[in-house]
C-alpha positions as CSV (number, residue, x, y, z in Angstrom):
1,X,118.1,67.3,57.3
2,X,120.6,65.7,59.3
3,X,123.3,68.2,59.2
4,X,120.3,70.7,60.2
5,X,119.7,68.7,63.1
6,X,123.3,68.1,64.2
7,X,123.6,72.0,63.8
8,X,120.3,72.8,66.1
9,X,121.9,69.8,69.0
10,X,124.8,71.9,68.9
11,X,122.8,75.6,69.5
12,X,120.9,73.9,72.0
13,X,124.1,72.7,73.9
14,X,125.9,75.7,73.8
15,X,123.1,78.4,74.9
16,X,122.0,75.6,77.9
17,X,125.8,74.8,79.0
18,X,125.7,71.0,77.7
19,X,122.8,71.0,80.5
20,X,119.6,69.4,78.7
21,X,117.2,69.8,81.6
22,X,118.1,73.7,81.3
23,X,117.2,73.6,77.6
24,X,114.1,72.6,78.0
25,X,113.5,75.3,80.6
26,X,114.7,77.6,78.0
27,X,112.3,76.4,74.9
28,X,109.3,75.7,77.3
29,X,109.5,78.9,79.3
30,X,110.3,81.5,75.9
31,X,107.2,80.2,74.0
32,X,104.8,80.6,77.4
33,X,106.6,84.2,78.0
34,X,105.4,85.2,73.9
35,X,102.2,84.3,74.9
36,X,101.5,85.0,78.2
37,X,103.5,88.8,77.0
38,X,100.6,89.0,74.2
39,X,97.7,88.9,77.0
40,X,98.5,89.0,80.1
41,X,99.4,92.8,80.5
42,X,95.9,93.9,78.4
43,X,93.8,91.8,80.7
44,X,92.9,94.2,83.6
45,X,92.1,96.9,80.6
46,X,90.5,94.8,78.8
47,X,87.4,94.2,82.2
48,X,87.5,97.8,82.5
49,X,86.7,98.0,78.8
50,X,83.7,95.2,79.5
51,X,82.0,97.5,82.4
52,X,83.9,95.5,85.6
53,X,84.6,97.9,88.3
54,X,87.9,98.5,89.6
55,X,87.1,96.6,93.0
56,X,86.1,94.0,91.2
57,X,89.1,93.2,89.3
58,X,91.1,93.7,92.0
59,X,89.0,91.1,93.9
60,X,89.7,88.6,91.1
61,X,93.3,89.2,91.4
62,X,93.5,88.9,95.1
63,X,91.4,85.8,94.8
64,X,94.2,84.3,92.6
65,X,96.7,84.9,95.5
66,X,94.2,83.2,97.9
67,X,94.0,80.2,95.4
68,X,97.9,79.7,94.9
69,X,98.4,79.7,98.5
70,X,95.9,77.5,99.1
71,X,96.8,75.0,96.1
72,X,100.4,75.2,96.1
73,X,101.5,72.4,99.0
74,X,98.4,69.6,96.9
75,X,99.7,70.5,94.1
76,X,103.4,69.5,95.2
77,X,102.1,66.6,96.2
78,X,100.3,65.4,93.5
79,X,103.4,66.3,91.5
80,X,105.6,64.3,93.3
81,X,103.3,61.4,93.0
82,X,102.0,61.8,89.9
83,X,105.3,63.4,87.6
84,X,106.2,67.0,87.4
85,X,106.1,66.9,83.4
86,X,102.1,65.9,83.5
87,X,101.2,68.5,86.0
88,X,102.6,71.1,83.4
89,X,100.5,69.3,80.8
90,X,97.4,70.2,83.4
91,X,98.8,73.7,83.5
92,X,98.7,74.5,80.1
93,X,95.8,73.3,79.2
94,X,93.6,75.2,82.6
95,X,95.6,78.3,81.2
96,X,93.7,77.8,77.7
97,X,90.6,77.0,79.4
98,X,90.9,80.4,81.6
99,X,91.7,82.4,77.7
100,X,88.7,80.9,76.2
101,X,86.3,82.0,79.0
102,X,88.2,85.3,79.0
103,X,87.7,85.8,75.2
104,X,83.9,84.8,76.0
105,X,83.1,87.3,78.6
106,X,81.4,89.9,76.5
107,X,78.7,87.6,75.0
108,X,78.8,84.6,78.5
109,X,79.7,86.4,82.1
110,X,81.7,83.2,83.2
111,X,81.8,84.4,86.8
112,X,85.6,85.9,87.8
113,X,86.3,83.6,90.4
114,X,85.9,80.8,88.1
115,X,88.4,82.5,85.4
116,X,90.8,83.0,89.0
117,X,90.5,79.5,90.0
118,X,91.5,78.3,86.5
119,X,94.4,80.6,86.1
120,X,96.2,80.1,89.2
121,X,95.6,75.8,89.0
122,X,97.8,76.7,85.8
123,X,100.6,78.7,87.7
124,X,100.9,77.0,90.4
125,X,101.5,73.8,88.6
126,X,103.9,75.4,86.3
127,X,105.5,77.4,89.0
128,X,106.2,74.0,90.6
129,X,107.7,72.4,87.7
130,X,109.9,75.7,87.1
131,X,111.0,76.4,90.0
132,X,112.3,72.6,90.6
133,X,114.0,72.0,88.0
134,X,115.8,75.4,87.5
135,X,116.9,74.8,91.0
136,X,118.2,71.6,90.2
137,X,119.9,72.2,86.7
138,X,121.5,75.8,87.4
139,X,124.8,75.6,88.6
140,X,126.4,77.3,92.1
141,X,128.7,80.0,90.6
142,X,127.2,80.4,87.3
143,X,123.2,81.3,87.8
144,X,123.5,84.7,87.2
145,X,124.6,83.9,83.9
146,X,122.3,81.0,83.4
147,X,119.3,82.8,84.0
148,X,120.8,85.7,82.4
149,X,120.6,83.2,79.2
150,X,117.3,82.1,79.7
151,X,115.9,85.3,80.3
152,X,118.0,86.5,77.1
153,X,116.3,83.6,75.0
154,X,112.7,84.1,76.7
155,X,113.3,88.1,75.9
156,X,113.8,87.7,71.8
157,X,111.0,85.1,71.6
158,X,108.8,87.0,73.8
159,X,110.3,90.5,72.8
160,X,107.6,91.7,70.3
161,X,104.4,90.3,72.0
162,X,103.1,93.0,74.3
163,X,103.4,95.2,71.0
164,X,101.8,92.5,68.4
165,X,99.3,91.5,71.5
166,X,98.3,95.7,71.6
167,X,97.7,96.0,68.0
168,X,96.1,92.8,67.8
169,X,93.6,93.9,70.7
170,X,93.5,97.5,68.6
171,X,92.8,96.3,65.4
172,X,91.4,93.1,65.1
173,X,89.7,92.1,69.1
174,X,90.4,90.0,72.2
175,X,88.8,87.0,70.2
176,X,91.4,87.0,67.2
177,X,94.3,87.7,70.4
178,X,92.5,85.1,72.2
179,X,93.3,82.5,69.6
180,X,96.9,83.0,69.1
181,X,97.8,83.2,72.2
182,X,96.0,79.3,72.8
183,X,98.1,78.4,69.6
184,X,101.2,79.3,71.5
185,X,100.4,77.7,74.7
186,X,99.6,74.5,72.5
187,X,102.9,74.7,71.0
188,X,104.5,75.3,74.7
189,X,103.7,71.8,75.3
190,X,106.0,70.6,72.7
191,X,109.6,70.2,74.6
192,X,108.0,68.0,77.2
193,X,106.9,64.9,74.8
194,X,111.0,64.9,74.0
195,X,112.1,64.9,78.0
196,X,112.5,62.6,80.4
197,X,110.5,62.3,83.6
198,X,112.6,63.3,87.3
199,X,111.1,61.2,89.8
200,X,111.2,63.6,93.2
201,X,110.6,62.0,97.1
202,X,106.7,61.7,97.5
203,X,107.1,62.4,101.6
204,X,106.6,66.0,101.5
205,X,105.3,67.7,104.9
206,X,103.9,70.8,105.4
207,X,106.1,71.0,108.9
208,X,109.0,70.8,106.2
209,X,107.4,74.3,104.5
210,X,107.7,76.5,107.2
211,X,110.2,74.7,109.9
212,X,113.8,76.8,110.6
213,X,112.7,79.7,107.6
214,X,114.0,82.9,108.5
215,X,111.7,85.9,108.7
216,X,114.1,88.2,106.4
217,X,113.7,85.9,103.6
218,X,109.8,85.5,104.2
219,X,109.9,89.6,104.1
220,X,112.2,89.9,100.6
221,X,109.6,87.3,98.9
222,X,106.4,89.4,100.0
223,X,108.0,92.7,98.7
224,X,108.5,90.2,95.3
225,X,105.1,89.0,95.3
226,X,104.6,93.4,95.7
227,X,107.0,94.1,92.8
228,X,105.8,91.6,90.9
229,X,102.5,93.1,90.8
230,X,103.3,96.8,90.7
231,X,104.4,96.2,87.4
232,X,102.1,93.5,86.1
233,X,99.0,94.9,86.9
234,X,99.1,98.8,88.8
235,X,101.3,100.3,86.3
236,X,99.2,99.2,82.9
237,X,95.8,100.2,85.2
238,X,97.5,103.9,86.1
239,X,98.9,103.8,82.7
240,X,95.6,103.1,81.3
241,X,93.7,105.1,83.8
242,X,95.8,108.5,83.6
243,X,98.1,108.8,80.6
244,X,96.4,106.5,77.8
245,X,94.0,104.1,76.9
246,X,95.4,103.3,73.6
247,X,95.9,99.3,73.8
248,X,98.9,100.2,71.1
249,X,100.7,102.9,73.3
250,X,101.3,100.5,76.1
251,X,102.4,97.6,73.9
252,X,105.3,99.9,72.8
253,X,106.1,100.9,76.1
254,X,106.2,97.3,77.4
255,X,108.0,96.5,74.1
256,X,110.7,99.0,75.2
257,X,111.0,98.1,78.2
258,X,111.9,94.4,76.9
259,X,114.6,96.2,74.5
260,X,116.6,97.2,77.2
261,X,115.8,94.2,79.6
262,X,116.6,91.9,76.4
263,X,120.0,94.5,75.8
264,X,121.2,94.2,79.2
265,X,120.7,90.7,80.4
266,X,123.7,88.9,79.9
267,X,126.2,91.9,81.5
268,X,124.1,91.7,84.3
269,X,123.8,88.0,84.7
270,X,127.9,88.0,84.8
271,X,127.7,90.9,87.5
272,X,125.3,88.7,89.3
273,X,127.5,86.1,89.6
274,X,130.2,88.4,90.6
275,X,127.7,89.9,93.3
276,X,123.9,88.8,94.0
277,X,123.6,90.7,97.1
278,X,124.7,94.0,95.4
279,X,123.1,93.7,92.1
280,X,119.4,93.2,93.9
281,X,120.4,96.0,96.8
282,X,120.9,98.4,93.7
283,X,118.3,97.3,91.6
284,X,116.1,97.8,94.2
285,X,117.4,101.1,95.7
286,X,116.9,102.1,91.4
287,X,113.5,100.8,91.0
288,X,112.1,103.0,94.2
289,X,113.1,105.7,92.3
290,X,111.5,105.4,89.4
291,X,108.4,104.3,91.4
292,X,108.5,107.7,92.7
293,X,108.8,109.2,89.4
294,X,106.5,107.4,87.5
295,X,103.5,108.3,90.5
296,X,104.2,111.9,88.7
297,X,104.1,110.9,85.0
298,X,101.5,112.5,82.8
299,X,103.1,112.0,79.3
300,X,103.5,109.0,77.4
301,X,107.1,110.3,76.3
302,X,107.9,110.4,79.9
303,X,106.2,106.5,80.2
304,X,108.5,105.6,77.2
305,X,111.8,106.7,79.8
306,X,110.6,104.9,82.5
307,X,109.6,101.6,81.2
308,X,112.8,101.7,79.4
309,X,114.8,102.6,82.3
310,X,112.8,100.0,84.4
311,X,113.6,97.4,81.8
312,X,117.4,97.6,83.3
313,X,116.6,97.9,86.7
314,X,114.1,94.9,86.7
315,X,116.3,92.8,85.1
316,X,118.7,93.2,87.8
317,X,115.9,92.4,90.5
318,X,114.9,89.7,88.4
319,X,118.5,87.9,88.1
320,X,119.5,88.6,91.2
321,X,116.9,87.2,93.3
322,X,116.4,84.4,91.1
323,X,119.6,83.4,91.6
324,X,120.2,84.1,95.4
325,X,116.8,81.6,95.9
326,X,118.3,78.7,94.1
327,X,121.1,78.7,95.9
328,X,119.6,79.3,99.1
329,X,117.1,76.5,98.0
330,X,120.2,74.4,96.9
331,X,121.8,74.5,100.5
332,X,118.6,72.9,102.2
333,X,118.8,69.6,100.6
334,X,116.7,69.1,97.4
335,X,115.1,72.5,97.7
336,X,111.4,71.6,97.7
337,X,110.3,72.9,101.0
338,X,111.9,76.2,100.3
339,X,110.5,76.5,96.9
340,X,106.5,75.9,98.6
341,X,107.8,78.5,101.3
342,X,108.9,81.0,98.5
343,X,105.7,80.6,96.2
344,X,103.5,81.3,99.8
345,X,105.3,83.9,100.8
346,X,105.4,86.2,97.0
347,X,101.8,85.2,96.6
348,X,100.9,86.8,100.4
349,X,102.8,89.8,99.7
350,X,100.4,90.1,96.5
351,X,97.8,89.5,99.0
352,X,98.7,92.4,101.3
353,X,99.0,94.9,98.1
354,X,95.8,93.3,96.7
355,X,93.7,94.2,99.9
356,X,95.6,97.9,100.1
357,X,94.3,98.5,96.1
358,X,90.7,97.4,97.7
359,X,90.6,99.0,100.2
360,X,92.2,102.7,98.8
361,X,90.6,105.3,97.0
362,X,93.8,106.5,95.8
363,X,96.3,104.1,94.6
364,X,99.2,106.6,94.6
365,X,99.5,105.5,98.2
366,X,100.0,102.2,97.5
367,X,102.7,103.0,94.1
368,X,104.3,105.0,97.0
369,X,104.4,102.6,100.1
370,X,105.5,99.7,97.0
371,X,108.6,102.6,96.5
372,X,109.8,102.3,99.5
373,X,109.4,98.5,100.1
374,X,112.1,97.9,97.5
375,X,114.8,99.4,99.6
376,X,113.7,95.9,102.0
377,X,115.5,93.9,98.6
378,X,118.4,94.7,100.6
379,X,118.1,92.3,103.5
380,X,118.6,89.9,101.1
């Protein structure tokens, strides 16, 4: 047992650069992504299975944005004060509570807001914590790479789940998904009971949040929040809407899309540190593109291209601008501030695509204005 462990202390060096802080990003962050990869993309098919209009859903999902702006400077604040490690206790569990009602909608109609409120006290917590501490334990020079390994472990953990989360859904029900996916998000809790806690200044202002921001960066995280949300919830509606509603179908073409993500990450991490602002101008330029091509896709061999092809391009987007923030949030002191501003900003942008989905009859407008808002990655 003890050569086991002095073999796994090794691993666990090596993959997080001697860095502990980054290893427990690693371990917490890859078992939430298998989970929240089982669920997450089945949930807007999964109201329109249960009867909910489109306008409703999308309500839901705009009131989450509303809620994470709203929550997000409080919730700094009582992480500050009270430890970031026991706010992502809080997150966890209001992300079980928000499956469990979930799960329970076809037989008790928890009301959506409720199931909106609940999920976004859980990100925004977690996003916090996240955010922090991979802005604290990434190195100037070497994020690219960094988060290239993160995303690289988070990928193989989390690379099955939208597949084994489809035919779960398929074969067996949201109730069986439902509790594996609390299971997992148990088990995410794990890493924390073995880490220390990082005591962060308590003085936070919200004059702090928004004081000598500049408006290009404010753009580049709305079109994120937009990005973001193209891809986590219109492209598995349109998917489900006009080219299948097989549960099964889209957890393949989510699960190749992570092939290619997961087969490219570490080349591109190196690139990214190389070049930030030219891996996330490209990755942008590609990613209109293929937002142009999927607004024409009838066939799901043709969905099977794309999400594989997007799995690339993403992943450059994803490495990019993650690692462009944390050094920008790196250069302002302890970063705090500009992490608040950044989670306000991406969840406003989801806002503003939010309201065009509710308010449009035809949402190719809105896959084709998104298209074109990716070429603004380049201000960046």
């Amino acid at each position: 047992m003890k050569e086991i462990y002095i073999f796994y202390t090794k691993i666990k060096q090596k993959i997080s650069f001697g860095n502990r802080e980054l290893s427990e990003i690693f371990v917490t962050e890859g078992i939430r992504s298998f989970g929240k990869g089982m669920l997450n993309i089945f949930i807007p098919l999964y109201l329109i299975n249960l009867g909910y209009s489109l306008k409703v859903i999308v309500l839901m999902y705009l009131l989450e944005s509303i809620f994470h702006i709203l929550f997000v400077i409080p919730a700094t604040k009582i992480s500050c004060k009270l430890g970031f490690k026991k706010m992502n206790f809080i997150s966890t569990f209001a992300y079980m509570a928000f499956v469990y009602l979930l799960i329970m909608l076809p037989s008790f109609r928890t009301p959506l807001f409720v199931l909106a409120l609940l999920k976004q006290i859980s990100d925004v917590f977690y996003a916090i914590w996240y955010h922090t501490q991979a802005t604290r334990s990434t190195n100037e020079g070497k994020r690219g790479i960094q988060l290239g390994v993160k995303d690289l472990i988070s990928g193989i953990v989390g690379l099955p789940a939208p597949l084994i989360g489809g035919l779960i859904l398929a074969f067996m029900g949201i109730k069986v998904l439902g509790i594996v996916v609390l299971i997992v998000f148990a088990l995410s809790t794990l890493p924390l009971y073995f880490s220390y806690e990082n005591k962060i200044r308590d003085d936070l202002s919200v004059k702090e949040v928004f004081v000598s921001k500049k408006l290009r960066h404010a753009i580049v995280f709305m079109v994120h929040g937009i990005d973001n949300m193209l891809n986590d919830f219109v492209w598995p509606v349109f998917i489900f809407l006009n080219i299948t509603n097989k549960y099964e179908v889209l957890g393949v073409a989510s699960f190749l899309g992570n092939i290619f993500s997961l087969a490219m990450n570490v080349i591109i991490g190196k690139l990214v540190d190389i070049n930030k602002k030219l891996m996330l101008s490209l990755g942008g330029i590609i990613e209109a593109i293929l937002w142009i091509i999927k607004s024409f896709t009838k066939s799901i061999y043709g969905l099977f291209v794309l999400n594989s092809a997007s799995g690339i391009s993403n992943t450059m987007i994803s490495l990019s601008f993650g690692a462009r923030s944390y050094d920008i949030a790196n250069e302002t002191g302890d970063g705090l501030p500009f992490i608040i501003f950044r989670e306000i900003m991406i969840h406003s942008g989801r806002l503003i695509l939010y309201t065009g989905l509710y308010l449009l009859a035809n949402w190719i407008y809105a896959i084709w204005a998104g298209a074109g808002l990716y070429l603004l990655y380049t201000l960046f």
